[in-house]
C-alpha positions, -999 to 999 in steps of 0.1 A, spaced: 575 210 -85 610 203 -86 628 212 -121 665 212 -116 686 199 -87 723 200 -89 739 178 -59 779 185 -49 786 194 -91 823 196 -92 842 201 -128 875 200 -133 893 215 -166 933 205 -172 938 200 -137 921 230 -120 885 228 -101 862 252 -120 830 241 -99 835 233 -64 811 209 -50 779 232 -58 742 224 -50 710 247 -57 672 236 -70 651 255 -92 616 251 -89 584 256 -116 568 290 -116 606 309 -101 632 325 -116 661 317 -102 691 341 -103 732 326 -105 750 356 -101 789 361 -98 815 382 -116 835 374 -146 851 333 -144 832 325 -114 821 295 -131 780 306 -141 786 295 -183 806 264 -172 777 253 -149 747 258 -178 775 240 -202 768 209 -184 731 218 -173 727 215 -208 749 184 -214 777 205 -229 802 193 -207 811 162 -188 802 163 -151 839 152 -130 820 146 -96 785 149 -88 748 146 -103 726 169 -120 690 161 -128 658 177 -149 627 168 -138 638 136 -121 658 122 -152 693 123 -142 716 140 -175 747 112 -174 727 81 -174 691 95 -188 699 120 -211 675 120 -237 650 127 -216 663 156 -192 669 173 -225 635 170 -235 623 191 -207 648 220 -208 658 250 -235 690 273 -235 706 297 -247 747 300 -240 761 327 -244 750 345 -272 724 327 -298 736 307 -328 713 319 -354 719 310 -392 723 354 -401 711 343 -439 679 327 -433 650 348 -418 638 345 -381 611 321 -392 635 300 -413 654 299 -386 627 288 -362 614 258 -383 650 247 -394 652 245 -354 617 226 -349 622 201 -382 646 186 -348 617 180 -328 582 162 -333 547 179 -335 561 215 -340 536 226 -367 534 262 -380 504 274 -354 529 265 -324 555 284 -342 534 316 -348 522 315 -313 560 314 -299 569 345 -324 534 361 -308 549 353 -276 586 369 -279 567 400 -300 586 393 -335 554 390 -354 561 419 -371 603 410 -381 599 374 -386 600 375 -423 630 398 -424 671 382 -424 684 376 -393 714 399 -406 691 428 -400 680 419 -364 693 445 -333 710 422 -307 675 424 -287 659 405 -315 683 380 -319 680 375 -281 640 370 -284 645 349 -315 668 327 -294 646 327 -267 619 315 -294 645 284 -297 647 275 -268 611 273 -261 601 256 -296 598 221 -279 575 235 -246 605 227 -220 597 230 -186 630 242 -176 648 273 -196 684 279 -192 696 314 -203 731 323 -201 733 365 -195 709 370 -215 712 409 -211 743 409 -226 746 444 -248 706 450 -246 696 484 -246 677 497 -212 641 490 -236 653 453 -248 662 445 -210 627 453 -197 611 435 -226 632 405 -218 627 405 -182 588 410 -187 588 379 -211 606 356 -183 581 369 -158 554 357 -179 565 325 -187 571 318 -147 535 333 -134 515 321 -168 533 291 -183 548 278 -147 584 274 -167 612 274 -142 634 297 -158 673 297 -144 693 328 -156 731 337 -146 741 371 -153 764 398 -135 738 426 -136 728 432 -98 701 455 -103 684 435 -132 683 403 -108 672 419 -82 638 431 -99 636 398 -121 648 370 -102 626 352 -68 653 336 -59 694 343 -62 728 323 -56 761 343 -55 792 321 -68 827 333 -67 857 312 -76 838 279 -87 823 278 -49 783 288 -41 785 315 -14 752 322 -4 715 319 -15 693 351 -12 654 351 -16 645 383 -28 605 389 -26 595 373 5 565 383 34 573 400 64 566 369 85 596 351 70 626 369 78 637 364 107 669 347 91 672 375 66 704 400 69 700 435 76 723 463 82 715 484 114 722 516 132 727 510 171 722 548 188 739 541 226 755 562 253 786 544 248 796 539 207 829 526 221 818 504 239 795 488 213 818 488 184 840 463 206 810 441 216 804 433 180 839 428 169 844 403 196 814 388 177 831 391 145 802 411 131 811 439 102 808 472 123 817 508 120 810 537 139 788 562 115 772 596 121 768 593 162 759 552 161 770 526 154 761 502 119 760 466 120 755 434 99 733 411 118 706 385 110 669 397 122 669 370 147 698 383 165 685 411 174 662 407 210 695 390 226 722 415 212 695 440 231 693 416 258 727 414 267 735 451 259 709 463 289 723 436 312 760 456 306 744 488 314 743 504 280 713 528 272 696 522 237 685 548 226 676 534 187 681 502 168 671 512 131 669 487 104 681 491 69 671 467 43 704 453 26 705 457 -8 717 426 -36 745 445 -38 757 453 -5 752 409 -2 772 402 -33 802 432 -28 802 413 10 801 379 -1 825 382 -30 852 399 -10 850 377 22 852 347 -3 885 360 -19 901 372 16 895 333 25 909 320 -8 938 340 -3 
């Protein structure tokens, strides 16, 4: 089912275009990744996810209710965090909790219990806020957001100065809610290695503009369309470094072959049309491209065409 669609969002802040006509989904049961570097626009899009912000050009609906002209309802079915959480630092983590649920109706002290259960603060829920490790204060804010059993949760980088324990625990917690409690989670963070292990499903923006969409766990049988990186081994590495940059493809000659950034179903043509040129292939290996190797290529070819 269909949580979160975002159609051509554009926002626009003193003048300049922050979002860019952006579109994604997220669906129940995935975590979906929005990954980009520092001011590529991931807080300003949850901002107005989460009704934060004013929308300047497009739509953006939870679970069907549109959030300009139905509100109420789309807020019903989501929970978020921005940034880092706003917790009263006096109270306790339980006073905190049920100052948070005396907003909502039918939050009684068993669903409570079971959320603490859930983000494994049974043991520190009695204790200040004051004397919670940012981890704590991250699973307590998570607790929050969940208090009302949204269907949708919104977490702005959430990993944010948690320890190498504290990011496990977290991304163990979003991986339950997704496979157990079928909650669509949608997290932005800068992290690359941490999405790549938490997320199903990832969209790289840079400069306000979505640049691609990468699915990360995926069967064999599906990706044909998926980019690799591969070694060509010919007679003639010359000869072959040309034939892709007249294809604009990202090529360099490396130890004795030549590497390449191709789609899968490129592949049996490129071979095709080598052999009919009289080349002998001698190896086409394929390397599995990492998150990183996407993002580092996206980002830059995305600020070469800005510039």
């Amino acid at each position: 089912m269909e949580l979160l669609r975002i159609e051509n969002l554009t926002k626009t802040i003193r003048k300049k275009k922050i979002l860019d006509s952006i579109s994604l989904t997220v669906n129940s049961g995935e975590i979906v990744g929005f990954l980009g570097p520092n001011g590529a626009g991931k807080t300003t899009t949850i901002k107005l996810i989460l009704g934060l912000f004013r929308i300047t050009e497009g739509s953006i609906s939870i679970c069907g209710h549109d959030v300009t002209t139905d509100f109420e309802n789309a807020m019903k079915n989501v929970g978020g965090i921005v940034e880092n959480p706003d917790l009263y630092k006096r109270l306790t983590g339980r006073e905190n909790l049920e100052y948070f649920a005396s907003m909502h109706d039918g939050i009684d002290k068993e669903s409570i219990d079971g959320i603490v259960e859930l983000v494994k603060m049974s043991e520190r829920i009695d204790h200040k806020v004051k004397t919670y490790s940012l981890g704590m204060c991250q699973r307590i804010g998570i607790a929050q957001a969940l208090l009302h059993n949204p269907r949708l949760l919104v977490l702005d980088e959430p990993t944010n100065g948690l320890d190498p324990l504290g990011i496990k625990e977290l991304r163990d917690l979003l991986k339950y809610l997704s496979t157990e409690a079928d909650v669509g989670v949608f997290i932005s963070s800068h992290l690359l290695s941490e999405m790549e292990l938490m997320c199903d499903r990832i969209y790289i923006i840079d400069n306000g503009v979505i640049i691609g969409e990468k699915r990360i766990h995926q069967e064999e049988e599906t990706v044909n369309d998926n980019i690799y990186q591969y070694t060509f081994v010919t007679d003639n590495n010359e000869k072959i470094l040309g034939y892709f940059k007249k294809r604009k493809a990202n090529c360099e000659i490396v130890n004795g072959g030549v590497n390449v950034v191709l789609k899968q179903s490129e592949i049996p043509d490129i071979i095709s049309q080598l052999v009919h040129e009289n080349i002998r292939i001698y190896a086409v290996n394929q390397k599995h491209r990492t998150l990183e190797q996407d993002f580092l290529s996206m980002t830059t070819g995305s600020k070469t065409q800005i510039r």
